[in-house]
C-alpha positions as CSV (number, residue, x, y, z in Angstrom):
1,X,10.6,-70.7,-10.4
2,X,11.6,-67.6,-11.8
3,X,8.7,-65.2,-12.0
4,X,7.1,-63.2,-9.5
5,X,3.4,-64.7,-10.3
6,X,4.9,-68.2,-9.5
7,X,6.1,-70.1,-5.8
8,X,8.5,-72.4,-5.1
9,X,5.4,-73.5,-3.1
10,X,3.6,-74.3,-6.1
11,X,6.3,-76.4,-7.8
12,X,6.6,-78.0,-4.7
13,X,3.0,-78.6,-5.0
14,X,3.0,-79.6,-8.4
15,X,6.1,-82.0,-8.0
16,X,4.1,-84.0,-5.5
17,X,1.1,-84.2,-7.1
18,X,2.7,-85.9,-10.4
19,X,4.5,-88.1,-8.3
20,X,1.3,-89.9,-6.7
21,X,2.3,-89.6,-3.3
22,X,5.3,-91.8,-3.4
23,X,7.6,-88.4,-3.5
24,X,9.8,-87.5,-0.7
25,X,9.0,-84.4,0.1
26,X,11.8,-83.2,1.6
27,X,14.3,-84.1,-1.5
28,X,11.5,-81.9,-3.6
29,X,11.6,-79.0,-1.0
30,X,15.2,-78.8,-1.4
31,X,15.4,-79.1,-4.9
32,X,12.3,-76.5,-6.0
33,X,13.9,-74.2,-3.6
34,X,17.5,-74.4,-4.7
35,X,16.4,-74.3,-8.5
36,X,16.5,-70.4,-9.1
37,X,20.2,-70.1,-7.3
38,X,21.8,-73.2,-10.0
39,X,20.2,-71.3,-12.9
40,X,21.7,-68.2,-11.6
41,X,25.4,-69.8,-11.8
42,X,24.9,-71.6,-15.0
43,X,24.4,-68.0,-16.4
44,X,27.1,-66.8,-14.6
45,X,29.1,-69.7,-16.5
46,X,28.2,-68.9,-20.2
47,X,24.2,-70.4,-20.2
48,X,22.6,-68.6,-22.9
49,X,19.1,-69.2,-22.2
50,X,15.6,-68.1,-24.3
51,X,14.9,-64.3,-23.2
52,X,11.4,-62.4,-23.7
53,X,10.8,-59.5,-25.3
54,X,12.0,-57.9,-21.9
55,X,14.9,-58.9,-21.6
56,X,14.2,-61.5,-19.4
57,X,14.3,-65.4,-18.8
58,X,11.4,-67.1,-20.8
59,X,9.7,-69.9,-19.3
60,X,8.0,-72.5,-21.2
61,X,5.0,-74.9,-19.5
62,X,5.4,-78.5,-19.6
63,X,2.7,-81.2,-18.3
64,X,1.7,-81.2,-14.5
65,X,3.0,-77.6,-14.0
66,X,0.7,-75.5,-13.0
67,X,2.5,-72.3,-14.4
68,X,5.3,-71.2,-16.9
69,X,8.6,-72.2,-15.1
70,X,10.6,-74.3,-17.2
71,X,13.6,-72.0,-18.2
72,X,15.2,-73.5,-21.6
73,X,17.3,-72.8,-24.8
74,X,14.9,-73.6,-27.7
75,X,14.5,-77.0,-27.8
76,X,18.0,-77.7,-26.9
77,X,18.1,-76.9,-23.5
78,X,19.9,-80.6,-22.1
79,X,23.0,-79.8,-24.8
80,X,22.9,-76.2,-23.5
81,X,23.5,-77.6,-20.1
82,X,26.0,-80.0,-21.5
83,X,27.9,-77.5,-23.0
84,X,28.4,-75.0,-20.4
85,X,29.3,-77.8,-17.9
86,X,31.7,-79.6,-20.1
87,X,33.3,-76.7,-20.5
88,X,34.1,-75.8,-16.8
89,X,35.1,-80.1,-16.6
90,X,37.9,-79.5,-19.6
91,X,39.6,-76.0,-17.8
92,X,39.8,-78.1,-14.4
93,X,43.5,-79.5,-14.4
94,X,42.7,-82.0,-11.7
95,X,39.9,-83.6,-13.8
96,X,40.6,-86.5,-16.3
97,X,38.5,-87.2,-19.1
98,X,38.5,-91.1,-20.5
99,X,35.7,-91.7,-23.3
100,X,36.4,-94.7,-24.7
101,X,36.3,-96.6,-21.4
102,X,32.7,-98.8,-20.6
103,X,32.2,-99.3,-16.8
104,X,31.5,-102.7,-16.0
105,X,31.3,-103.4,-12.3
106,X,32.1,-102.0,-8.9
107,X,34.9,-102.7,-6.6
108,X,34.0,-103.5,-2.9
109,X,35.9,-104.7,-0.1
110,X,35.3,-105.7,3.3
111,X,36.6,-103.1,6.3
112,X,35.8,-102.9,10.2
113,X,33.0,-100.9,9.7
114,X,31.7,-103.0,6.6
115,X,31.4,-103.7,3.1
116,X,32.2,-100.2,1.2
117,X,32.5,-99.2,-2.6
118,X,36.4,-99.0,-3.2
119,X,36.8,-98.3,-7.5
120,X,35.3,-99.5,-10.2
121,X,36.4,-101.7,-13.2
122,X,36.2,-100.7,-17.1
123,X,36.9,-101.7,-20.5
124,X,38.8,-100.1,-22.9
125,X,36.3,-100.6,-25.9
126,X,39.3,-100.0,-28.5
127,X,41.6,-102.4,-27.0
128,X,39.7,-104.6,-24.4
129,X,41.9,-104.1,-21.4
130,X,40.2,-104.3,-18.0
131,X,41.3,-101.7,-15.3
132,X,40.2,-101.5,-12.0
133,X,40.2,-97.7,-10.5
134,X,40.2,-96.9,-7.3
135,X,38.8,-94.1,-5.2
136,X,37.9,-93.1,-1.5
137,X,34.5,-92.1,-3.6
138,X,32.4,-93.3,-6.3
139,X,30.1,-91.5,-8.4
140,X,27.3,-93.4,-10.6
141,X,25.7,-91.3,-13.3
142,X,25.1,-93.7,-15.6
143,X,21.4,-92.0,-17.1
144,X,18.7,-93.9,-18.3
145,X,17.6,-97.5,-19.1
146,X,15.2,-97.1,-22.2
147,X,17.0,-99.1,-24.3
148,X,15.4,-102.3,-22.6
149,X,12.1,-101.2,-24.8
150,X,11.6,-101.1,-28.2
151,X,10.5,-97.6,-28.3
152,X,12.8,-95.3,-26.9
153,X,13.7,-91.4,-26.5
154,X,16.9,-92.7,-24.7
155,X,20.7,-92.7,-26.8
156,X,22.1,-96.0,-27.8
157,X,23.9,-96.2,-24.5
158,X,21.1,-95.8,-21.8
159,X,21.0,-99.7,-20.7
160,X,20.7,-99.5,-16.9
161,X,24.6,-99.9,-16.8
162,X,24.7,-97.9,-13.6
163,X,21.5,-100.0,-12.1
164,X,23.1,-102.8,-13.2
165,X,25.9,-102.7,-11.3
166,X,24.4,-101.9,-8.2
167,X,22.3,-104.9,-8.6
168,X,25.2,-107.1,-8.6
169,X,26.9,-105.2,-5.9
170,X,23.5,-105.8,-3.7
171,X,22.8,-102.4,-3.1
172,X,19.0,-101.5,-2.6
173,X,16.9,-100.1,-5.4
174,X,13.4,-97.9,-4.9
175,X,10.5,-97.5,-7.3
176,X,11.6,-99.8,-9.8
177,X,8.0,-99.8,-11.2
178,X,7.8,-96.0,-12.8
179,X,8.8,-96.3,-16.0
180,X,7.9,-93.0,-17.6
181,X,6.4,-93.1,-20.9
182,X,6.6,-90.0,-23.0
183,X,3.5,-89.2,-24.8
184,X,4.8,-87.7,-27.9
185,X,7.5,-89.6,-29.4
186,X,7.9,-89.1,-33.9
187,X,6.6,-92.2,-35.4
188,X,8.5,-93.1,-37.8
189,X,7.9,-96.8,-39.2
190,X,10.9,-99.2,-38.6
191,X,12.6,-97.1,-36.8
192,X,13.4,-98.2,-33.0
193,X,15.3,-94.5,-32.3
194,X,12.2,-92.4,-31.6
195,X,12.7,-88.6,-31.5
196,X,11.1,-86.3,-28.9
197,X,8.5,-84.0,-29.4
198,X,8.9,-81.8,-26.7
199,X,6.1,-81.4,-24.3
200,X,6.6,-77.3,-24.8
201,X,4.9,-77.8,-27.8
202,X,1.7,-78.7,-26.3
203,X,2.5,-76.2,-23.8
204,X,3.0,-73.4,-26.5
205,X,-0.6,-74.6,-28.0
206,X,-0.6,-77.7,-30.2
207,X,-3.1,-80.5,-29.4
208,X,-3.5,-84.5,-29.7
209,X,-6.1,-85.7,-32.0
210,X,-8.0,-88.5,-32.3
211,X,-8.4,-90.2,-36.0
212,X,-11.6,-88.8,-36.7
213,X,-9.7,-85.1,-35.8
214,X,-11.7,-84.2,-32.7
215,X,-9.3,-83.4,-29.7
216,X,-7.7,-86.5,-27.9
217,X,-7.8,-85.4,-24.4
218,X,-10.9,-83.5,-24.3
219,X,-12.9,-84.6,-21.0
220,X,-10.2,-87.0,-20.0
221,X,-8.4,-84.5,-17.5
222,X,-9.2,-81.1,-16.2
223,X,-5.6,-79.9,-17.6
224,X,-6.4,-81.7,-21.0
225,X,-2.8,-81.8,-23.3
226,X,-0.8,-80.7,-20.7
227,X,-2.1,-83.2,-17.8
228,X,0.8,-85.6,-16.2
229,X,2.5,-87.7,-19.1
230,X,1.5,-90.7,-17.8
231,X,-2.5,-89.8,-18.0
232,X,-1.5,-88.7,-21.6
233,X,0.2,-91.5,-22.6
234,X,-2.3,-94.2,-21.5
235,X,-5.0,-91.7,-23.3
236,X,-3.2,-92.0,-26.5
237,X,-2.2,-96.1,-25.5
238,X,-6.2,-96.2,-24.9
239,X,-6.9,-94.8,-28.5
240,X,-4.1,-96.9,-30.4
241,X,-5.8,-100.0,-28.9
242,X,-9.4,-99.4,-29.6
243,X,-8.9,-98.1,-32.8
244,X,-6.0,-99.8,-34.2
245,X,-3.9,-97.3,-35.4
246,X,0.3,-97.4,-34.6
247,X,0.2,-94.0,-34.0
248,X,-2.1,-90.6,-33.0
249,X,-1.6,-86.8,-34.4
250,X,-0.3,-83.9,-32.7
251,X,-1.7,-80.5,-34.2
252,X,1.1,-77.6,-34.0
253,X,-0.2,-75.7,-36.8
254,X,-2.2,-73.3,-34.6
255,X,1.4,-72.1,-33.2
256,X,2.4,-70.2,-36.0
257,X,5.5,-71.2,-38.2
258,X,7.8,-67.8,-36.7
259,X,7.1,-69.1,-32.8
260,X,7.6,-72.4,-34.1
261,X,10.8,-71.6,-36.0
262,X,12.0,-69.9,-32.9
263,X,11.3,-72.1,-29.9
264,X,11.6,-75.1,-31.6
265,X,14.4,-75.2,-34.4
266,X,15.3,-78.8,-34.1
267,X,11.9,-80.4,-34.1
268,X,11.6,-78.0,-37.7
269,X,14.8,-79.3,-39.3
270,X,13.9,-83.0,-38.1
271,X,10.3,-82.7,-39.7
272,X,11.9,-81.3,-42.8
273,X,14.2,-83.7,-42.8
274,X,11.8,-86.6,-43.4
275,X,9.1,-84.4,-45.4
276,X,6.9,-83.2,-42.9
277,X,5.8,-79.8,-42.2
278,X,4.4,-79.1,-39.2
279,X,3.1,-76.1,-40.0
280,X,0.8,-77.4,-42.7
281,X,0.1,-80.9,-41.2
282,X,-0.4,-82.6,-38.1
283,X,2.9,-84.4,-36.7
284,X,2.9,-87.8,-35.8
285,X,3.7,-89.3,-32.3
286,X,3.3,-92.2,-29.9
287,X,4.2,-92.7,-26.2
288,X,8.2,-94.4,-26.4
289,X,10.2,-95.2,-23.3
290,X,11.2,-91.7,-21.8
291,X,12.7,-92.0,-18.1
292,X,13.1,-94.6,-15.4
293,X,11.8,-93.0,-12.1
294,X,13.5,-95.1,-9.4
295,X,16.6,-96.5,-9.6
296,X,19.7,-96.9,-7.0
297,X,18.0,-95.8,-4.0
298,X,19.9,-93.0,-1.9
299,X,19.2,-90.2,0.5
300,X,19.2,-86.2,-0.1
301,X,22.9,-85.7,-0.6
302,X,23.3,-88.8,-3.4
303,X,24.4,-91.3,-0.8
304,X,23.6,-95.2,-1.7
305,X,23.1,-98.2,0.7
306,X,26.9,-99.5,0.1
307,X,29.3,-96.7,1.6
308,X,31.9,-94.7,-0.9
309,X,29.3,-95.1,-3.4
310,X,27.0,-92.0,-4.6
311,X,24.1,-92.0,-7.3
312,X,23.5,-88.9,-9.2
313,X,20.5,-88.5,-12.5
314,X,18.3,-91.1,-13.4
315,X,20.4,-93.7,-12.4
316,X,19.3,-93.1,-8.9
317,X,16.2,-92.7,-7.1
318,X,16.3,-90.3,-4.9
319,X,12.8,-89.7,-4.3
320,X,12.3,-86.2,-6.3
321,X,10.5,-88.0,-8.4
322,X,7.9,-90.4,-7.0
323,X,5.6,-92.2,-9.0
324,X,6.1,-90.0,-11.9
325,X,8.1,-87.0,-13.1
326,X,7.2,-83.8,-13.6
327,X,8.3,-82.5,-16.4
328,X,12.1,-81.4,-16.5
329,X,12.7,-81.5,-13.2
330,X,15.5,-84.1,-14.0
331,X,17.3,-81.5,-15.5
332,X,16.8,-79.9,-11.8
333,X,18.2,-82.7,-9.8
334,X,21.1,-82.9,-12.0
335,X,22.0,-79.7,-11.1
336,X,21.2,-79.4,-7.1
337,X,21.7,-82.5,-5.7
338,X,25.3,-83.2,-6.8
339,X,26.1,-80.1,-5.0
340,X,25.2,-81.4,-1.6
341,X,26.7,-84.8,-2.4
342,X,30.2,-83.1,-3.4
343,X,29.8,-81.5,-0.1
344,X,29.0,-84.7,1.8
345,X,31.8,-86.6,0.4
346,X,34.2,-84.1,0.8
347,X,36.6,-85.3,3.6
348,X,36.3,-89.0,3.0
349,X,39.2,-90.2,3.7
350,X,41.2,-87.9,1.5
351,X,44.2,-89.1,3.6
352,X,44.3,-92.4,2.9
353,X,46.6,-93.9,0.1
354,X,45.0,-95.5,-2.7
355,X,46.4,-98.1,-5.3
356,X,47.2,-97.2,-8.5
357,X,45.2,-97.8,-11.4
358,X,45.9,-101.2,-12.8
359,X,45.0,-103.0,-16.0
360,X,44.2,-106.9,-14.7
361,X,43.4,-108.8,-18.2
362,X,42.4,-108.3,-22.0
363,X,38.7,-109.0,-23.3
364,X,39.0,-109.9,-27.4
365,X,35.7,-107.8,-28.5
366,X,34.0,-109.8,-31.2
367,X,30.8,-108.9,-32.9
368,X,27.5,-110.4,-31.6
369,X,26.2,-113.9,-32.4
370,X,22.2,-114.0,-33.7
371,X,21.4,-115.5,-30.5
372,X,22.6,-112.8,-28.4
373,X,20.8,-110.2,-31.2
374,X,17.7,-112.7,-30.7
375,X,17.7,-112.4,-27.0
376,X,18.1,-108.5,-27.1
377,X,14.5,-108.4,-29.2
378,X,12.9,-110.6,-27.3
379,X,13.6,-108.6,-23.9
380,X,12.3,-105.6,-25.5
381,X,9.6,-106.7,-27.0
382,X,8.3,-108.6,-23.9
383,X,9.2,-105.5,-21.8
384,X,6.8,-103.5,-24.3
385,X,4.3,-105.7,-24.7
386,X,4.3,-106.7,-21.0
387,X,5.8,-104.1,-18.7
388,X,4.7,-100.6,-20.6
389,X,2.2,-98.2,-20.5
390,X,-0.1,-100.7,-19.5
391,X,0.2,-103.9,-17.2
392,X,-1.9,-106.5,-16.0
393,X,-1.3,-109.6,-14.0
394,X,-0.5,-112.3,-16.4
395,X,1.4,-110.2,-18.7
396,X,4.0,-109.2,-15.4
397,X,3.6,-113.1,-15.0
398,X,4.8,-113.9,-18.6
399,X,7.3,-111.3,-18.3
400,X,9.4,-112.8,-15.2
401,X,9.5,-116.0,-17.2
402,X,10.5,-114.7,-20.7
403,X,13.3,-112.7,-18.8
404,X,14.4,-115.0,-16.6
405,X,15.2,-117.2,-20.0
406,X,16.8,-114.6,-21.4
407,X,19.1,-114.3,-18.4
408,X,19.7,-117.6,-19.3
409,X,20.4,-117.1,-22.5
410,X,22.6,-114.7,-22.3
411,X,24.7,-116.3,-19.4
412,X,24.6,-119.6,-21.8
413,X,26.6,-117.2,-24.3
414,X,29.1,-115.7,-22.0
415,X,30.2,-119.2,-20.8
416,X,30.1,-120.4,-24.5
417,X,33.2,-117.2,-25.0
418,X,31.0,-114.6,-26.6
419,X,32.4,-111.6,-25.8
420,X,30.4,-108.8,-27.7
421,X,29.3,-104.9,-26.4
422,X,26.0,-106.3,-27.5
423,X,26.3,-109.1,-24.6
424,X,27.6,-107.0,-22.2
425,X,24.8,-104.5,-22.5
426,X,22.0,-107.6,-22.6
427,X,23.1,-108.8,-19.4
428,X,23.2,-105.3,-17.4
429,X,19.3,-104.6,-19.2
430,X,18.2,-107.7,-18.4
431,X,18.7,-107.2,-14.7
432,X,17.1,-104.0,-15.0
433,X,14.3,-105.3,-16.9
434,X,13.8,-107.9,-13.9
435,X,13.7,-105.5,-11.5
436,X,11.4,-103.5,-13.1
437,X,8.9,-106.5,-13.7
438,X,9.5,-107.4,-10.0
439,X,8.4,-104.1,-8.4
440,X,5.8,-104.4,-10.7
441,X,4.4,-107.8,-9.7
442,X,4.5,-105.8,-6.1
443,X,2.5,-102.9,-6.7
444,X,-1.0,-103.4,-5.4
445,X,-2.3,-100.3,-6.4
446,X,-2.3,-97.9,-9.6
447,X,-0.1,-94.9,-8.6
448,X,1.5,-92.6,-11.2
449,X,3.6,-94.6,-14.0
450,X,2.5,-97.9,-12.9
451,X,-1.0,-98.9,-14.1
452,X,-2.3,-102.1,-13.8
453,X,-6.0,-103.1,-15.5
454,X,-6.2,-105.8,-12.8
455,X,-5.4,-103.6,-9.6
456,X,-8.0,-101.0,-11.1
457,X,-10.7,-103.8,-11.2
458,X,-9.9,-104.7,-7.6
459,X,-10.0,-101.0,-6.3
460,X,-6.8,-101.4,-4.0
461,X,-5.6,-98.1,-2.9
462,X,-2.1,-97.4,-3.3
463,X,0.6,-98.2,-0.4
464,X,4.5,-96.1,0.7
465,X,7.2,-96.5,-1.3
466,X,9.5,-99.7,-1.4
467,X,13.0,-100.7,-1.4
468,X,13.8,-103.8,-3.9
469,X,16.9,-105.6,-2.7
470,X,19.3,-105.3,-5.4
471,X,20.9,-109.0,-4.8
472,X,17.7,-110.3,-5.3
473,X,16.5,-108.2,-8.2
């Protein structure tokens, strides 16, 4: 919240409300309150952010808010955030950047007070070597898991690694079930990378249409385009079913090609790229896998269930979220809650020695086999088919079965030798997958992201949130 005409209060407001009741409300106080102060420092680090004709901030709407409060840099505001921030990681002396290194699982032990988080162990993907790292604290932020669908917004390496890890650690999960679909994803045929129509479009005017070229939403919610994304993605779901199409139209010609060219530069060049103009025709779109709402569960400051461990981004549910996000507000929690967790963690046991790095064996990376490319498509297409927009008993039936064989699968072909990135990645989405199909199965009621055609026929009224306990996942 920026403006004077707008409330923390009412982002509070609109926060819960998208999240369906399964929010906790006192992560979202803290984070709506504390927004205003982290954009203040990122401009004090070198943000540049949109301005108005004034001079100051502009704010862009986005579905579920009820005002103009999401601050942004064209439609590149996650690289703007990027940038600024890697920037202050390269000038710190004391931080040490390794990017070829895959993180593959973490390193407990068992003390007098219990079972903590001591390291974690990597691969070097250029050379194979293992190394286990040590540390008095551990920080997850591992993003996304979207790469478990076929559709996805999400870069080649969101596949639940961090999730993943915590599952085979046992620490607990929460709201496993709210996968967030976004509604306006490019369709492009035979492409499995989808790329993201922001929802600022809609907000700065452009509409959903159905086939005959009336307006999609119309009469489907009071807040029409810009309604939650889940209510817009089942709408457009609902019309790709009944009609048969692979795809709807969003209409951004009423924008005007100079807003247009200004607010949304990379959308323009991507259009042009692939001989569109979305100033003289409707753009095409479809609801892909956008952002996993749960995820390792921890309190207000990042903490997890296993001590020394912390979760930060969409690899953690904190409970900002709830049943569904409001738009960008990720891109808040990424910015105030690691604050409080550096300041939780900050005098764990700083005193106490800690082993040196140490490489502990060599993986030879081969390519993957057909069975382990096999497996990958089948978990994403049962996870689409089965565990999307839309669920219903028997599919989330079908599902546990399908992935439990892939499990197999995949374990068959680590015992066999395979030793592939694609494997690796299979068996941490796979878990994920499963314990997204399991919350699932457990939902009783319809509550934000998780719709289910048989719980709407019974009526059941939604229930609190829930903990799935990641060694059983």
């Amino acid at each position: 919240v920026i403006h004077p005409a707008d409330s923390w209060e009412k982002h509070r407001d609109d926060t819960l409300r998208v999240g369906d009741g399964r929010c906790d409300p006192a992560v979202v106080e803290r984070v709506v309150k504390e927004g205003p102060a982290c954009i203040e420092e990122l401009l004090a680090k070198g943000a540049r952010f949109d301005l108005d004709g004034d001079g100051r901030l502009n704010a862009a709407r986005e579905g579920g808010h009820s005002a103009a409060r999401v601050v942004h840099r064209g439609d590149r505001t996650g690289a703007e955030l990027v940038r600024v921030l890697y920037e202050q990681v390269k000038r710190d002396p004391r931080i040490k950047v390794e990017e070829t290194l895959m993180a593959l699982d973490l390193l407990t032990e068992e003390g007098p007070q219990g079972r903590r988080c001591t390291g974690i162990r990597t691969m070097d993907v250029r050379t194979g070597a293992i190394t286990e790292h040590h540390a008095h604290v551990t920080v997850l932020a591992t993003g996304g898991s979207g790469r478990i669908y076929r559709h996805t917004t999400n870069p080649a390496g969101a596949t639940g690694a961090g999730v993943a890890m915590a599952i085979r650690a046992g620490v607990p999960l929460r709201d496993m079930a709210f996968v967030q679909f976004h509604p306006t994803a490019l369709y492009e045929p035979g492409k499995a990378d989808t790329f993201l129509i922001s929802e600022a479009v809609r907000g700065a005017g452009a509409v959903l249409l159905m086939p005959d070229g009336s307006r999609l939403m119309d009469g489907r919610h009071p807040m029409a385009d810009l309604a939650p994304r889940n209510i817009v993605a089942r709408a457009i779901h609902a019309v790709m079913r009944e009609t048969g199409v692979d795809h709807v139209r969003l209409d951004a010609t009423r924008i005007g090609e100079a807003r247009f060219a200004r607010e949304f530069p990379m959308i323009l060049d991507h259009c042009w790229s692939i001989g569109l103009d979305p100033m003289k025709e409707p753009i095409p779109v479809m609801p892909a896998a956008h952002y996993l709402c749960g995820g390792i569960a921890t309190d207000a400051d990042g903490r997890t269930g296993l001590d020394g461990l912390i979760a930060l981004g969409e690899c953690a549910g904190s409970g900002l979220h709830g049943a569904d996000r409001l738009a960008s507000n990720s891109l808040l929690e990424a910015l105030v809650i690691p604050r409080y967790a550096a300041a939780a963690v900050a005098g764990d046991r700083h005193g106490d020695p800690l082993p040196s790095d140490a490489v502990t064996g060599r993986i030879m990376l081969m390519d993957a086999e057909a069975a382990t490319t096999a497996a990958t498509a089948r978990m994403r297409d049962c996870m689409t088919a089965n565990v999307g927009i839309v669920r219903e008993n028997e599919g989330l039936r079908t599902a546990a079965r399908e992935l439990e064989e892939v499990r197999n699968t995949a374990d068959v072909q680590w015992q066999a030798g395979e030793r592939s990135l694609a494997l690796m990645e299979l068996r941490d989405m796979v878990l994920v997958a499963r314990a997204i199909c399991q919350q699932a199965m457990q939902e009783p009621a319809n509550t934000g992201a998780h719709f289910n055609v048989d719980n709407e026929r019974r009526g059941v009224k939604p229930r609190v949130a829930t903990l799935v306990d990641g060694a059983t996942a």
